[in-house]
C-alpha positions as CSV (number, residue, x, y, z in Angstrom):
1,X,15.5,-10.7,-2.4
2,X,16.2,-10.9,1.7
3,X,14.0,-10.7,3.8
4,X,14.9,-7.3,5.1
5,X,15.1,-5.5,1.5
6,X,11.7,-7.1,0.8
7,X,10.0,-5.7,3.8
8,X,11.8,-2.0,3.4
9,X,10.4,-2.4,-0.2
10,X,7.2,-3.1,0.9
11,X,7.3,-0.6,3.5
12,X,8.4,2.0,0.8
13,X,5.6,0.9,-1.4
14,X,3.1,1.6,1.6
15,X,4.3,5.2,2.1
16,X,4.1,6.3,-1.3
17,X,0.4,4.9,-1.9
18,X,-0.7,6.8,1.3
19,X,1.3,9.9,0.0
20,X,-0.2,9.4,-3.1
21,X,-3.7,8.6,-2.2
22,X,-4.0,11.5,0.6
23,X,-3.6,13.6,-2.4
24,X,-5.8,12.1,-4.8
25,X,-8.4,12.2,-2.1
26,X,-8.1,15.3,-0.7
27,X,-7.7,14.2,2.7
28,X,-4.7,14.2,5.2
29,X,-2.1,12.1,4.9
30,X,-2.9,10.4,8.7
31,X,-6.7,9.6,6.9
32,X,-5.2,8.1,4.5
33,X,-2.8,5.8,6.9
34,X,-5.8,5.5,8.4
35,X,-8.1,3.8,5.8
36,X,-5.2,1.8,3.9
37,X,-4.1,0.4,6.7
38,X,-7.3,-1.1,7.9
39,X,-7.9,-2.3,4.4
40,X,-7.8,-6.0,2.8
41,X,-5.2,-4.5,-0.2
42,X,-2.5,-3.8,2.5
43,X,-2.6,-7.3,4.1
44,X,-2.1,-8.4,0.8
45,X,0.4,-6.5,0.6
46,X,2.1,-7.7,3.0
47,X,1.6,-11.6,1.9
48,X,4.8,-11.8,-0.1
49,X,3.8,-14.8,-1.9
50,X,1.2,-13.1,-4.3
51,X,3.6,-10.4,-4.8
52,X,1.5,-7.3,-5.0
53,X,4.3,-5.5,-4.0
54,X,6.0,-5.8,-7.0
55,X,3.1,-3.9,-9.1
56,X,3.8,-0.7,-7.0
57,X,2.3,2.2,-5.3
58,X,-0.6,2.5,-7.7
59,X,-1.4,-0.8,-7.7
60,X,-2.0,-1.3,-4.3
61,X,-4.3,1.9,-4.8
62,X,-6.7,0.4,-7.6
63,X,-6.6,-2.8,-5.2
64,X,-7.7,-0.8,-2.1
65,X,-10.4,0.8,-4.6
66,X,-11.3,-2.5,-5.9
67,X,-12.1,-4.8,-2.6
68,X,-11.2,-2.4,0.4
């Protein structure tokens, strides 16, 4: 995959688990930005190499729940 379709991927990936865990906490969206993007699970994200981004939007979820 380029380089640009991986990061739009990525970045698509990111917006749904903040979607999706905004909702499963109760809390607004912009909380949720808040807290996953200050989180470990969304650098490693963002490392392509261990390809987290390929387990989705829940994934990165459990992952954020799991270390922070």
């Amino acid at each position: 995959m380029n380089s640009d379709k991986l990061d739009f991927t990525i970045d698509l990936i990111l917006s749904m688990a903040i979607k999706d865990f905004a909702w499963q906490e109760g809390i607004p969206e912009e909380e949720a930005r808040d807290k996953l993007m200050s989180s470990t699970a969304v650098s490693l994200l963002y490392d392509t190499e261990n390809k987290i981004w390929t387990e989705g939007s829940d994934a990165l979820i459990r992952l954020y729940r799991e270390i922070g």
